[in-house]
Predicted model as a PDB file, atoms N, CA, C, CB and O in Angstrom, pLDDT in the B-factor column:
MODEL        1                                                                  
ATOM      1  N   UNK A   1       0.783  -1.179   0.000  1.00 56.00           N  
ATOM      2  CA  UNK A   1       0.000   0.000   0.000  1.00 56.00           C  
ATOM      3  C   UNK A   1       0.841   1.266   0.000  1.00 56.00           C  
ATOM      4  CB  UNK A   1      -0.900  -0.015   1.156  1.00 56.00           C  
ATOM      5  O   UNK A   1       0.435   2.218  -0.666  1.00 56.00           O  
ATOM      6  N   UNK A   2       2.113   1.379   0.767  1.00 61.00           N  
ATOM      7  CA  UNK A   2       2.879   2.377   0.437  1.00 61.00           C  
ATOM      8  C   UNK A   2       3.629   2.094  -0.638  1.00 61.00           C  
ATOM      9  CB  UNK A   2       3.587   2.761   1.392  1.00 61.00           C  
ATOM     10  O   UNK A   2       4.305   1.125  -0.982  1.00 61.00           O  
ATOM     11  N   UNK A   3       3.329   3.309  -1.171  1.00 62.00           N  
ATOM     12  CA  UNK A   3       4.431   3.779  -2.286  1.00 62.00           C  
ATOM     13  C   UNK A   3       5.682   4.675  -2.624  1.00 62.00           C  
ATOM     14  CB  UNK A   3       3.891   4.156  -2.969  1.00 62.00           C  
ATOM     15  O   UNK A   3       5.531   5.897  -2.619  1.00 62.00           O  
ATOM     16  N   UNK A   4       6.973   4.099  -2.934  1.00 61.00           N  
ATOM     17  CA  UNK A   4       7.810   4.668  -2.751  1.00 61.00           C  
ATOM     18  C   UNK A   4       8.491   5.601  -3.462  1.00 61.00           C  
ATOM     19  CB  UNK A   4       8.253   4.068  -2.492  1.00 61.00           C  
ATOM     20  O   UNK A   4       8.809   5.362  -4.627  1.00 61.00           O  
ATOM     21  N   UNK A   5       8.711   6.432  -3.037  1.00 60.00           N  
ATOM     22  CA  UNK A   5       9.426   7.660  -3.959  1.00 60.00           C  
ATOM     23  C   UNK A   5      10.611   7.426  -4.204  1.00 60.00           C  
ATOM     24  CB  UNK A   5       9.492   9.018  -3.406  1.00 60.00           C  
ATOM     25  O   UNK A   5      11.522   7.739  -3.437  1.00 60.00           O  
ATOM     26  N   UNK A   6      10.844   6.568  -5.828  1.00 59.00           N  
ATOM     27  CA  UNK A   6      11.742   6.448  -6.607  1.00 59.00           C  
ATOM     28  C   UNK A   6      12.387   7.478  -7.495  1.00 59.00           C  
ATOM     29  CB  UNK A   6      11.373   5.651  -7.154  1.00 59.00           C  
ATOM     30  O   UNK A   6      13.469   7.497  -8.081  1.00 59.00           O  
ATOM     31  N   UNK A   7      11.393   8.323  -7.414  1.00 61.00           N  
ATOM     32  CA  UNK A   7      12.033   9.431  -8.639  1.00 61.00           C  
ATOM     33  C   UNK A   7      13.200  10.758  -7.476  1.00 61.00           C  
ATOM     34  CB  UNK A   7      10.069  10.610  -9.705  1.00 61.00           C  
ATOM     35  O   UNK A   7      14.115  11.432  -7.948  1.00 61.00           O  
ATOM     36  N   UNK A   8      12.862  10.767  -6.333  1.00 61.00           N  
ATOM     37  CA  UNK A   8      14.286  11.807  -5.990  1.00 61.00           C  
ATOM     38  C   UNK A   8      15.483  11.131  -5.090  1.00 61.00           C  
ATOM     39  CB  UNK A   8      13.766  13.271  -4.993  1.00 61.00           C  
ATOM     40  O   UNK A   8      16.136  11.752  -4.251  1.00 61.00           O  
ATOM     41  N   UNK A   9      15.735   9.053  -5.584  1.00 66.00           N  
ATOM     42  CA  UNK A   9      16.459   8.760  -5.077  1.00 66.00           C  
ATOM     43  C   UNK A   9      17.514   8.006  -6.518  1.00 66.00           C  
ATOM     44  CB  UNK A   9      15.831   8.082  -3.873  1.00 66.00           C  
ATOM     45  O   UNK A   9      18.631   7.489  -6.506  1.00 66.00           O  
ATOM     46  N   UNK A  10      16.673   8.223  -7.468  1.00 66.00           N  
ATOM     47  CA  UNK A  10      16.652   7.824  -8.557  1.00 66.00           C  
ATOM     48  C   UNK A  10      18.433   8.281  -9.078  1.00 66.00           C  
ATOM     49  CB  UNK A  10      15.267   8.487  -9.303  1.00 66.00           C  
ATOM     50  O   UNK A  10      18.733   9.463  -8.913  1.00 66.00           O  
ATOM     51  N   UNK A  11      19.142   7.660  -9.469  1.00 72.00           N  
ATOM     52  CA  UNK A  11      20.506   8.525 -10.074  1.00 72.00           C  
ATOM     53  C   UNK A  11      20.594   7.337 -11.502  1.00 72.00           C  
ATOM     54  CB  UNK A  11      22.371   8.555  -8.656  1.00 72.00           C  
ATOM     55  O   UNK A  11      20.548   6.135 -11.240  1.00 72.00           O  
ATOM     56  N   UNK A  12      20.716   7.783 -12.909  1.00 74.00           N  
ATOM     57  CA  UNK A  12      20.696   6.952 -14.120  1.00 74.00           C  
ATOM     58  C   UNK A  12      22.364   6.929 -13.645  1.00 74.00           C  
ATOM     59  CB  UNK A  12      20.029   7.664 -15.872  1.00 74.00           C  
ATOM     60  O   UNK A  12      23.100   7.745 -13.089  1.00 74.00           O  
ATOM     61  N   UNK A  13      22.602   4.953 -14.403  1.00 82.00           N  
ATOM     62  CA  UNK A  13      24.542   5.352 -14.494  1.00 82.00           C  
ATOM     63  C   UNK A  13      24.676   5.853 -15.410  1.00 82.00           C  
ATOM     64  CB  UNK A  13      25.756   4.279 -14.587  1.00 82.00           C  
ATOM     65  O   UNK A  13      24.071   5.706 -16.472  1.00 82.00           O  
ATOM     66  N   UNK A  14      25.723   6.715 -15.065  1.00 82.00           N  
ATOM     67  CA  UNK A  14      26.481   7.265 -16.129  1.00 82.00           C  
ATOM     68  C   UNK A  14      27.733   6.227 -16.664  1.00 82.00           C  
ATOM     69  CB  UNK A  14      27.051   8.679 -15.586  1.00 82.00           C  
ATOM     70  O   UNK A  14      28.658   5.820 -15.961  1.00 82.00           O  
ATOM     71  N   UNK A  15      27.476   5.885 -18.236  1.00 85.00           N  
ATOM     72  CA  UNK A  15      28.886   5.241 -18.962  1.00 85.00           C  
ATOM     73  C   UNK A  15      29.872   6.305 -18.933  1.00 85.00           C  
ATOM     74  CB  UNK A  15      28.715   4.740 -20.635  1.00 85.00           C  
ATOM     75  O   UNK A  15      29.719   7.487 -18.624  1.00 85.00           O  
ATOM     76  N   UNK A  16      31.005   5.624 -19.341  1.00 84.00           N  
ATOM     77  CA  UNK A  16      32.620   5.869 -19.523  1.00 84.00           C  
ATOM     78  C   UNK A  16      32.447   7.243 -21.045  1.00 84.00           C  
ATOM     79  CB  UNK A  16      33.704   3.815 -20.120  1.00 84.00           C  
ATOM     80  O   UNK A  16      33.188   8.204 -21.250  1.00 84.00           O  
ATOM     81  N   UNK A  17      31.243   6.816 -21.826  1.00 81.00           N  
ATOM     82  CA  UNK A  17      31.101   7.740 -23.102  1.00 81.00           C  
ATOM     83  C   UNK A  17      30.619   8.578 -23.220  1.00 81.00           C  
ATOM     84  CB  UNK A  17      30.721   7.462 -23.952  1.00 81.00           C  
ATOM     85  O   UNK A  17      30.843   9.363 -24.141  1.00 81.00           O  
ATOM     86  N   UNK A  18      29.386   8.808 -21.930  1.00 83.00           N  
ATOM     87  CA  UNK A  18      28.705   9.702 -21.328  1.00 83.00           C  
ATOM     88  C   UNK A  18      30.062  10.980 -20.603  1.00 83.00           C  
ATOM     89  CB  UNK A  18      27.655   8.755 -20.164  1.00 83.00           C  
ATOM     90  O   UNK A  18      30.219  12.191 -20.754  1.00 83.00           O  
ATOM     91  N   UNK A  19      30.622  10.179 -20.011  1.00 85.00           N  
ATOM     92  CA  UNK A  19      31.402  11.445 -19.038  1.00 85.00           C  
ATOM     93  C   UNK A  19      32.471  11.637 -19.915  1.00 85.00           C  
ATOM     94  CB  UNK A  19      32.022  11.055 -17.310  1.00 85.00           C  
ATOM     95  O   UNK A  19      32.671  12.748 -20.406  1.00 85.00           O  
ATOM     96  N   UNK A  20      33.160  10.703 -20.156  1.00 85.00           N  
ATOM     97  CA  UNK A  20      34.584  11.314 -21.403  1.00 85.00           C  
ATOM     98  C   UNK A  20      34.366  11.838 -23.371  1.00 85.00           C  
ATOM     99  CB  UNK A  20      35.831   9.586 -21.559  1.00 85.00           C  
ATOM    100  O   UNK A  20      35.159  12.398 -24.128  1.00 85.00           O  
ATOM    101  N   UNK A  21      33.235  11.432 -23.549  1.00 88.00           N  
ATOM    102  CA  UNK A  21      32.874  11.487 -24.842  1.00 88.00           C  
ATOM    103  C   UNK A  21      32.827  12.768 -25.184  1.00 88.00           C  
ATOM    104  CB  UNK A  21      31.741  10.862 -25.124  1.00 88.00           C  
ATOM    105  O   UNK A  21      33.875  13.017 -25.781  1.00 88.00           O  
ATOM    106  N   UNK A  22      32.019  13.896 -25.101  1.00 89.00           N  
ATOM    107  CA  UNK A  22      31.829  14.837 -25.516  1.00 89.00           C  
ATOM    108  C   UNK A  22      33.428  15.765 -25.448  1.00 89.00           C  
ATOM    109  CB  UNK A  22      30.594  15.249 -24.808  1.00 89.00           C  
ATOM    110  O   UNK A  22      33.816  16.537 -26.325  1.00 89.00           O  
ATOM    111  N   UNK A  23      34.135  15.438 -24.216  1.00 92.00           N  
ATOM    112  CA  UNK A  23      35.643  16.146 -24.238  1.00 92.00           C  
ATOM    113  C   UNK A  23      36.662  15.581 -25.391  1.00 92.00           C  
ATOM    114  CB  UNK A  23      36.431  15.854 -22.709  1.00 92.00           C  
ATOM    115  O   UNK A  23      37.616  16.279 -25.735  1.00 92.00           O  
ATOM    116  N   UNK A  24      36.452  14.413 -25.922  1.00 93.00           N  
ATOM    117  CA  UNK A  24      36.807  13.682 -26.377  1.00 93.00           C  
ATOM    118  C   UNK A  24      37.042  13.563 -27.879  1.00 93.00           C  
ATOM    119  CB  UNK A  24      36.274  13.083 -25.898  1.00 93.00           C  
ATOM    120  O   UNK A  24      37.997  13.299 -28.609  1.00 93.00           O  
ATOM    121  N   UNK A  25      35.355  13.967 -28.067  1.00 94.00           N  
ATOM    122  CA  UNK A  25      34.941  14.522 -29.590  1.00 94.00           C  
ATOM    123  C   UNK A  25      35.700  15.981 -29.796  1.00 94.00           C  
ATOM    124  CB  UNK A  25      33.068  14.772 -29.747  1.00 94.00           C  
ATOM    125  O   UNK A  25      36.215  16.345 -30.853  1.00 94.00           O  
ATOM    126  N   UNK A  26      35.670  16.523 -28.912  1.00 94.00           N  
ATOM    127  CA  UNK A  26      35.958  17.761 -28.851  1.00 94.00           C  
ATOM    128  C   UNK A  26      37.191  17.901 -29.350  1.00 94.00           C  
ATOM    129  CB  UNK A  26      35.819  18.261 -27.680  1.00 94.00           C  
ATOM    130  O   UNK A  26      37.358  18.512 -30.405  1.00 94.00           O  
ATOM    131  N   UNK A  27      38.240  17.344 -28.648  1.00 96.00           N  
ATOM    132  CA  UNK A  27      39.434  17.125 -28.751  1.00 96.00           C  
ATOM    133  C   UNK A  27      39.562  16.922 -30.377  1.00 96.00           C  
ATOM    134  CB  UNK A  27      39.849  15.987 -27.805  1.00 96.00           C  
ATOM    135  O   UNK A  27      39.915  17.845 -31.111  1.00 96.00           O  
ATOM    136  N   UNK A  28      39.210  15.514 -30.887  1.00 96.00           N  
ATOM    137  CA  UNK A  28      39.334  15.130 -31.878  1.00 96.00           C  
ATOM    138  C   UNK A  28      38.556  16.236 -33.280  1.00 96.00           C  
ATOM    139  CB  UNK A  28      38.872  13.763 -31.588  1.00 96.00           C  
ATOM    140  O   UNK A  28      38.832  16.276 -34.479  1.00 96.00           O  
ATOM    141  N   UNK A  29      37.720  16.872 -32.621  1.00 97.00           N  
ATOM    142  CA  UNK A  29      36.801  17.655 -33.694  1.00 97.00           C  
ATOM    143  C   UNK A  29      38.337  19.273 -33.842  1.00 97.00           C  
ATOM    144  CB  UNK A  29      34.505  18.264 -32.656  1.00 97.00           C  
ATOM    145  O   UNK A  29      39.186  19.440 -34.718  1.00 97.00           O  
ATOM    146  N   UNK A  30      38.119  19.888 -32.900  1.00 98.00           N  
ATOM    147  CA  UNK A  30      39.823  21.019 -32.764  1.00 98.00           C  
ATOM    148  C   UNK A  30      40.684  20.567 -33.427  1.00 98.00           C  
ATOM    149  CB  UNK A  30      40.727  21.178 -31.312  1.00 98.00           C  
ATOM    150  O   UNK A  30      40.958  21.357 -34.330  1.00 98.00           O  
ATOM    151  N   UNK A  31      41.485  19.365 -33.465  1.00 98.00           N  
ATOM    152  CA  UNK A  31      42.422  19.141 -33.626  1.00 98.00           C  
ATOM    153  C   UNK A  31      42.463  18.545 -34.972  1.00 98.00           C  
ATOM    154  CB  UNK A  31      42.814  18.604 -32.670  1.00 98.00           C  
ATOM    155  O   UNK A  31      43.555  18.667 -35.526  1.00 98.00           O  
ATOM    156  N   UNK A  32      41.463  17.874 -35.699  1.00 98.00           N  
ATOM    157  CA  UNK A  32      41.121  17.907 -37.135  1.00 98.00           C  
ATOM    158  C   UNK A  32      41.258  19.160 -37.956  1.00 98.00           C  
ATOM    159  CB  UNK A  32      39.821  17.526 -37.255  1.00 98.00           C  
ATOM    160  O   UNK A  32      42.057  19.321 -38.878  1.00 98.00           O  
ATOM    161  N   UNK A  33      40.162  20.240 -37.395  1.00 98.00           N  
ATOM    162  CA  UNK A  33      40.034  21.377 -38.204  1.00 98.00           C  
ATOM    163  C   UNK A  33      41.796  22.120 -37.708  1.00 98.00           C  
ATOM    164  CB  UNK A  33      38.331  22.415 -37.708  1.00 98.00           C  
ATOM    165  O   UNK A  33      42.180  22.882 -38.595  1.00 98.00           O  
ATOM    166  N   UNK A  34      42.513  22.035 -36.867  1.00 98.00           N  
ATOM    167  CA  UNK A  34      43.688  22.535 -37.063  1.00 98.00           C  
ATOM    168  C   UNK A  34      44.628  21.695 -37.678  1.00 98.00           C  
ATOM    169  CB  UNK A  34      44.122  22.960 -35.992  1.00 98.00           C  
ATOM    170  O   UNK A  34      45.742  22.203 -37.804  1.00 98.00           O  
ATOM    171  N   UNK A  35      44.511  20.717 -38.035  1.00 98.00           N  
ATOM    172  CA  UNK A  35      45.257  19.772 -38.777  1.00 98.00           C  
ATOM    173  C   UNK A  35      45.002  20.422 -40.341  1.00 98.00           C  
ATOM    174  CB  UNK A  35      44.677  18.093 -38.495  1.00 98.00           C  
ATOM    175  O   UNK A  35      45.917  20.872 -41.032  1.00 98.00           O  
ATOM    176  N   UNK A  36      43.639  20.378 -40.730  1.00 98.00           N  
ATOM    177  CA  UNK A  36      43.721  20.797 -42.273  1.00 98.00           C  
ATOM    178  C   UNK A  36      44.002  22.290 -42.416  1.00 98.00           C  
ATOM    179  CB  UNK A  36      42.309  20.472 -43.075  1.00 98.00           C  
ATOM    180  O   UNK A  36      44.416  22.704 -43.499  1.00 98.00           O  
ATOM    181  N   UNK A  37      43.770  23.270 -41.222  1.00 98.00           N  
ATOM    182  CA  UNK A  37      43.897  24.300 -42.141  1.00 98.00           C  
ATOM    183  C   UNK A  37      45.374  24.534 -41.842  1.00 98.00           C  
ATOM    184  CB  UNK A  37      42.864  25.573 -41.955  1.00 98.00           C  
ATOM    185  O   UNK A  37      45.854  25.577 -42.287  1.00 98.00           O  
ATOM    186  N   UNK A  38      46.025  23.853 -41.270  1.00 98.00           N  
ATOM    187  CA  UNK A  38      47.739  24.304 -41.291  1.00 98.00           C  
ATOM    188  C   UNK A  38      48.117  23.639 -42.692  1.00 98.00           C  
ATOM    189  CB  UNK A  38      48.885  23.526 -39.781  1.00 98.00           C  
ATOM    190  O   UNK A  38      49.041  23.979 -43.431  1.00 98.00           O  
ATOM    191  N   UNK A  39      47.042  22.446 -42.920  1.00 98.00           N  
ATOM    192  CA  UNK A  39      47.913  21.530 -44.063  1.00 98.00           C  
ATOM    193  C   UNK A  39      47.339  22.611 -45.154  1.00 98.00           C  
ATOM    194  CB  UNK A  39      47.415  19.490 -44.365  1.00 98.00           C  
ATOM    195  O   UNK A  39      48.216  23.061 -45.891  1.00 98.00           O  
ATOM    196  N   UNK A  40      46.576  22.892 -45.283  1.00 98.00           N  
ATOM    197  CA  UNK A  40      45.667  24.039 -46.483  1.00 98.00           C  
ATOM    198  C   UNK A  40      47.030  25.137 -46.531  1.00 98.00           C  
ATOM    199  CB  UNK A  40      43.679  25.075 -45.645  1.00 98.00           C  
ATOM    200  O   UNK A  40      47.829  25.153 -47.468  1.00 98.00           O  
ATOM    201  N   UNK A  41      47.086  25.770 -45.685  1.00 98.00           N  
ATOM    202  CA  UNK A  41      48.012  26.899 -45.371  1.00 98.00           C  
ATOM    203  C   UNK A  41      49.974  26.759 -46.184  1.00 98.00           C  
ATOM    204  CB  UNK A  41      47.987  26.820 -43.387  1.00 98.00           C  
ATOM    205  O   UNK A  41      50.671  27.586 -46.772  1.00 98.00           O  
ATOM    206  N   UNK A  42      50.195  25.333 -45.795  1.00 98.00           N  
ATOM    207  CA  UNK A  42      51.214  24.587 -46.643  1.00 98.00           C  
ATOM    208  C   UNK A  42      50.862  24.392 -47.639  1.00 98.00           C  
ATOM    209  CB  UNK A  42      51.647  23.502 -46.317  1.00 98.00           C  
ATOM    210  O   UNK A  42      51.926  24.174 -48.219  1.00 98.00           O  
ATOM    211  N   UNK A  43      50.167  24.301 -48.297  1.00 98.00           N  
ATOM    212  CA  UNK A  43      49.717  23.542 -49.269  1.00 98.00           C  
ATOM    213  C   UNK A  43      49.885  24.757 -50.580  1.00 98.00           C  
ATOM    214  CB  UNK A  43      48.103  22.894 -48.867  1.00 98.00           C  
ATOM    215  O   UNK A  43      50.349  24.675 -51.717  1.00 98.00           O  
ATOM    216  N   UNK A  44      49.234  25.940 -49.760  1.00 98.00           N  
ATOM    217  CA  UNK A  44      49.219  27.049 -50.524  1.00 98.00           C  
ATOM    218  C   UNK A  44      49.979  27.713 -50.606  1.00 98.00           C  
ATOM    219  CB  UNK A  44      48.555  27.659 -50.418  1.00 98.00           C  
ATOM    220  O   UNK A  44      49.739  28.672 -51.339  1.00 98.00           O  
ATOM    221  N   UNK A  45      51.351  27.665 -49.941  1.00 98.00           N  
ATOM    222  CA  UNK A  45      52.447  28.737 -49.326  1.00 98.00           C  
ATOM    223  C   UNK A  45      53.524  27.713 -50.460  1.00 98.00           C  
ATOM    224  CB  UNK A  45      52.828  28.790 -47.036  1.00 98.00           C  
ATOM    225  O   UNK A  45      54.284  28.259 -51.259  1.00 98.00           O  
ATOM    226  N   UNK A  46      53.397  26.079 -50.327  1.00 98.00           N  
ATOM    227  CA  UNK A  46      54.536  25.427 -51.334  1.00 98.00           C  
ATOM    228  C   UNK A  46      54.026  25.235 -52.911  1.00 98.00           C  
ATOM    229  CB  UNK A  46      54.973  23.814 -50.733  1.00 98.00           C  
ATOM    230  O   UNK A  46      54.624  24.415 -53.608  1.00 98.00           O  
ATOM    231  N   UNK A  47      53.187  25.811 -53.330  1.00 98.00           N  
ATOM    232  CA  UNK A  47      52.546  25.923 -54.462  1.00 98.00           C  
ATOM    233  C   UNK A  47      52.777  27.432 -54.865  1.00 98.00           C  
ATOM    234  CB  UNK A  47      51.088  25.472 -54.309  1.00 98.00           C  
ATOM    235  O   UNK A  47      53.030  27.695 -56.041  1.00 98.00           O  
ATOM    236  N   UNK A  48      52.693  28.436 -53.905  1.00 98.00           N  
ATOM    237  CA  UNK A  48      53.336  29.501 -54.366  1.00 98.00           C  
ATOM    238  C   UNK A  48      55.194  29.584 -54.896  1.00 98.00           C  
ATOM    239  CB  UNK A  48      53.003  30.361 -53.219  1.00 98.00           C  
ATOM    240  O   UNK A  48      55.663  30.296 -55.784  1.00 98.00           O  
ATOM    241  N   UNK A  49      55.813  28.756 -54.138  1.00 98.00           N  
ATOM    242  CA  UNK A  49      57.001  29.330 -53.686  1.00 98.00           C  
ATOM    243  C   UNK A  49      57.695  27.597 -55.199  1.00 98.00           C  
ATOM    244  CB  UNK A  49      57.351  29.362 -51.179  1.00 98.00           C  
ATOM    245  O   UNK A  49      58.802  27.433 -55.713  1.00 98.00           O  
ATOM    246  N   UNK A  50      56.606  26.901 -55.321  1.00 98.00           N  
ATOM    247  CA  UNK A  50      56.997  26.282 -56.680  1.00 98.00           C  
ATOM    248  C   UNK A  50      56.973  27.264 -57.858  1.00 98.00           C  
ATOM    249  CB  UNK A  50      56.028  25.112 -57.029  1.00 98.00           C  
ATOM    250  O   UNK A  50      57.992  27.574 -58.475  1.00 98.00           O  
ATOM    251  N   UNK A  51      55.515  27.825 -58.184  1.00 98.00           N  
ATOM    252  CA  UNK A  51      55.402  28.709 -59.268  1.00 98.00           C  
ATOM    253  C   UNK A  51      56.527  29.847 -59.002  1.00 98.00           C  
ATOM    254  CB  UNK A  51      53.875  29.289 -59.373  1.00 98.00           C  
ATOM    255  O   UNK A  51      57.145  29.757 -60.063  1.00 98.00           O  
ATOM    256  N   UNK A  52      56.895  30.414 -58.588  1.00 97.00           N  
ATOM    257  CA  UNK A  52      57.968  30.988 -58.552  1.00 97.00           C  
ATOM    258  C   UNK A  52      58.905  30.872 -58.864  1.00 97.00           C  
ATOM    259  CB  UNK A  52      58.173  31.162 -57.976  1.00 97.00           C  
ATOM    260  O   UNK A  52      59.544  31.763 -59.423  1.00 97.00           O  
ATOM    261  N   UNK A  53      59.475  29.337 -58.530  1.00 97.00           N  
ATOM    262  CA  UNK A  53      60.673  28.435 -59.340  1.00 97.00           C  
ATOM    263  C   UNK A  53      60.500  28.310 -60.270  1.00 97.00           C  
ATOM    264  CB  UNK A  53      61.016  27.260 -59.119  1.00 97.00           C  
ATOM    265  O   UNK A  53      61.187  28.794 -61.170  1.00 97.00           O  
ATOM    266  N   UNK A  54      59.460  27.573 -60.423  1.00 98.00           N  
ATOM    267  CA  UNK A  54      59.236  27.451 -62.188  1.00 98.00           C  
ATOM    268  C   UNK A  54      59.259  29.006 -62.921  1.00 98.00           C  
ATOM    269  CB  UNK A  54      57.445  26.660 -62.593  1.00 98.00           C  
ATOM    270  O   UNK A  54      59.717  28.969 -64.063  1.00 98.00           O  
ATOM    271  N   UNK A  55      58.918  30.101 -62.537  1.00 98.00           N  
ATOM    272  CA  UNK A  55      58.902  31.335 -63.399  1.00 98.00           C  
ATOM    273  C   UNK A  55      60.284  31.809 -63.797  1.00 98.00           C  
ATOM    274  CB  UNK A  55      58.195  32.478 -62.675  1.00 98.00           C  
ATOM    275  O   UNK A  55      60.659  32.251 -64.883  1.00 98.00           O  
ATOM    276  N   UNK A  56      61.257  31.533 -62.173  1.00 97.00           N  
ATOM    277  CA  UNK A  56      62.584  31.921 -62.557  1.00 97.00           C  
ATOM    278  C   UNK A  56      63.090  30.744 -63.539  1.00 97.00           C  
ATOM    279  CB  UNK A  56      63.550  32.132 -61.219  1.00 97.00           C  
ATOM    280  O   UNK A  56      63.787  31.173 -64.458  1.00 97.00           O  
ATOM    281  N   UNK A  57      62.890  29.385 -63.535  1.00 97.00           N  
ATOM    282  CA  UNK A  57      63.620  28.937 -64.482  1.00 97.00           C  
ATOM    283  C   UNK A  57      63.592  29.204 -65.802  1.00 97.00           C  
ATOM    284  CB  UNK A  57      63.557  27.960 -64.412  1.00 97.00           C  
ATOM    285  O   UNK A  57      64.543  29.323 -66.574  1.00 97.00           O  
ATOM    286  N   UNK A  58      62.051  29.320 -66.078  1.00 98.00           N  
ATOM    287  CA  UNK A  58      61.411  29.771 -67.338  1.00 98.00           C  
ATOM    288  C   UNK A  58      61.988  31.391 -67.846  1.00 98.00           C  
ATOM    289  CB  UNK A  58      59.679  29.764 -67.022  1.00 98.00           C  
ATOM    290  O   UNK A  58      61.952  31.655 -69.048  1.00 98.00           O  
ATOM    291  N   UNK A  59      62.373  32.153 -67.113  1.00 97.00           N  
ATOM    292  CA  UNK A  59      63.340  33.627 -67.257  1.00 97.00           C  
ATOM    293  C   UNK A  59      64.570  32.975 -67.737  1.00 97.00           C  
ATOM    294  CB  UNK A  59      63.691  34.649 -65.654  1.00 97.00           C  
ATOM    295  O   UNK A  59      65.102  33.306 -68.797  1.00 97.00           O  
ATOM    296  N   UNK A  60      65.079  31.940 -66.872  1.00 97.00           N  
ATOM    297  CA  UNK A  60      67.130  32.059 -67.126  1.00 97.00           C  
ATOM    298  C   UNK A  60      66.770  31.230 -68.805  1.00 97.00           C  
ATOM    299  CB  UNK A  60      68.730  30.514 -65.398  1.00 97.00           C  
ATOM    300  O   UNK A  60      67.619  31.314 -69.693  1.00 97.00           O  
ATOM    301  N   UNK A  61      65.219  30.343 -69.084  1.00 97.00           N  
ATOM    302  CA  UNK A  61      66.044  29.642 -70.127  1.00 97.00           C  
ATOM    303  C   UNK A  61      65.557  30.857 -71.496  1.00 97.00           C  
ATOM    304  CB  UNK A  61      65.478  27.633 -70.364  1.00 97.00           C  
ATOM    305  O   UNK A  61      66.139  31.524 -72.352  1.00 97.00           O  
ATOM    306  N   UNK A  62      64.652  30.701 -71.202  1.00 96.00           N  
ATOM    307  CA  UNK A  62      64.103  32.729 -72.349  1.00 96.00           C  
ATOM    308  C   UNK A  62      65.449  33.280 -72.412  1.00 96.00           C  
ATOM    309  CB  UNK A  62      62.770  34.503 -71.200  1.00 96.00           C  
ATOM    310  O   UNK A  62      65.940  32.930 -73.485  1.00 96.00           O  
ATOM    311  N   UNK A  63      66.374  34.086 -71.645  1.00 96.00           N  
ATOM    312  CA  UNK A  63      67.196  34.406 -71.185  1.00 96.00           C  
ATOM    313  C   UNK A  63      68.566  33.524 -72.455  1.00 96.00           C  
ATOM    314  CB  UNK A  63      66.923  34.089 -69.559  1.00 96.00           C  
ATOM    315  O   UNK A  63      68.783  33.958 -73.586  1.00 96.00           O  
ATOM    316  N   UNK A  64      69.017  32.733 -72.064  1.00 95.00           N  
ATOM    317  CA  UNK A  64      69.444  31.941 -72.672  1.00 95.00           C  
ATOM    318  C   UNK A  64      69.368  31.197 -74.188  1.00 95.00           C  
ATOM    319  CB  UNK A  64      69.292  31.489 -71.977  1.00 95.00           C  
ATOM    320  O   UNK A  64      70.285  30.806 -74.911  1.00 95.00           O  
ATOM    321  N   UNK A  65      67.829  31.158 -74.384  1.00 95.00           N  
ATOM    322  CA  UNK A  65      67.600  31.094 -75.843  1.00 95.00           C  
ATOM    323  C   UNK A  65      67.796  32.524 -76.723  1.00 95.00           C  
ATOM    324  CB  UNK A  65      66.116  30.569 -76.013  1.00 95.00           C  
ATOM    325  O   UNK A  65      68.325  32.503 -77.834  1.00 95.00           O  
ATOM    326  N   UNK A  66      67.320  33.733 -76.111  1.00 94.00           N  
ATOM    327  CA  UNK A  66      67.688  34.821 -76.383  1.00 94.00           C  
ATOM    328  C   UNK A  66      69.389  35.273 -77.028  1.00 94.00           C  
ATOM    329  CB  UNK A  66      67.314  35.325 -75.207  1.00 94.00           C  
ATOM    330  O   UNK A  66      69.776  36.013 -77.932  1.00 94.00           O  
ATOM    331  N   UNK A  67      70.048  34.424 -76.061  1.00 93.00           N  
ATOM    332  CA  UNK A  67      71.718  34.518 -76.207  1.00 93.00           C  
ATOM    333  C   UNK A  67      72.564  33.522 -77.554  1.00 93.00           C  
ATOM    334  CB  UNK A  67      72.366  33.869 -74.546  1.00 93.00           C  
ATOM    335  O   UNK A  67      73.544  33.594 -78.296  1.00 93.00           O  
ATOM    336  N   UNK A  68      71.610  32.769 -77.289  1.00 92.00           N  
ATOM    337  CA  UNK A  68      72.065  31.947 -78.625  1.00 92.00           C  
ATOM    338  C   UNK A  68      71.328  31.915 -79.714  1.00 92.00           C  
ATOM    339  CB  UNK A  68      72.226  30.636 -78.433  1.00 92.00           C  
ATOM    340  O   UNK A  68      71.494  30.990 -80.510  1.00 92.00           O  
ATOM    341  N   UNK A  69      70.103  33.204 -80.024  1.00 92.00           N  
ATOM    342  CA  UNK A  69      69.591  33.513 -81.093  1.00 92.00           C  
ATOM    343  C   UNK A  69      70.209  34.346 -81.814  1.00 92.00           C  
ATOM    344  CB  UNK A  69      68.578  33.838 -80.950  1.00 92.00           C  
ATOM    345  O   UNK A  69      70.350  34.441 -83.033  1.00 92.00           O  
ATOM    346  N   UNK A  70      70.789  35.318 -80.409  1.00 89.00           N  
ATOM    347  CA  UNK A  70      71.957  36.156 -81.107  1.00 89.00           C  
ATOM    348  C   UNK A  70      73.082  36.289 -81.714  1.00 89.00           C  
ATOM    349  CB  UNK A  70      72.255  36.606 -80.716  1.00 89.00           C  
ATOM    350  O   UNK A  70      73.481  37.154 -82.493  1.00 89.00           O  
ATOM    351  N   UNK A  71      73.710  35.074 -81.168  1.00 84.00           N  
ATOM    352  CA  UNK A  71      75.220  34.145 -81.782  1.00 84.00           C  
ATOM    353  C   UNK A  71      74.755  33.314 -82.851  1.00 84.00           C  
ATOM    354  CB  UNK A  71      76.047  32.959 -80.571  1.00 84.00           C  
ATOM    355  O   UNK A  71      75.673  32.621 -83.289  1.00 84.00           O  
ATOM    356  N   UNK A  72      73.478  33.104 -83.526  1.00 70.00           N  
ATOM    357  CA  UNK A  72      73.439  32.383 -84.300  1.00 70.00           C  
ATOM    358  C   UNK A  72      72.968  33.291 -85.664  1.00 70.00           C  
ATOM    359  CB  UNK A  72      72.690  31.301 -83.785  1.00 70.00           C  
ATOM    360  O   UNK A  72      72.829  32.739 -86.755  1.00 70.00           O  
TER     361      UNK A  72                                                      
ENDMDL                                                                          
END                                                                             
């Protein structure tokens, strides 16, 4: 006949994925998006600093065909 008050003794368990998960994701979610945009950032900085090489080589050989158009 009595009834017991389960609901303010009540505690759900908490899993291991519950308490570490969300720090976890977190971690892994930060550290993704700083992973690509440093790799983006390289990516774009050694693609500059190629075309560049390639422009100076493309000058010395212009340069050079120029010199032996003239001797010829």
């Amino acid at each position: 006949m009595f009834h017991r008050r389960t609901y303010s003794t009540y505690r759900p368990r908490l899993t291991s994925w519950q308490i570490y998960g969300t720090p976890i994701t977190n971690i892994f979610l930060y550290g993704s998006i700083t992973y690509l945009g440093l790799h983006l950032i390289h990516a774009k900085l050694d693609f500059k600093e190629r075309k560049e090489e390639m422009e100076e080589e493309i000058k010395k050989l212009e340069k050079e065909l120029q010199e032996k158009r003239k001797t010829t």
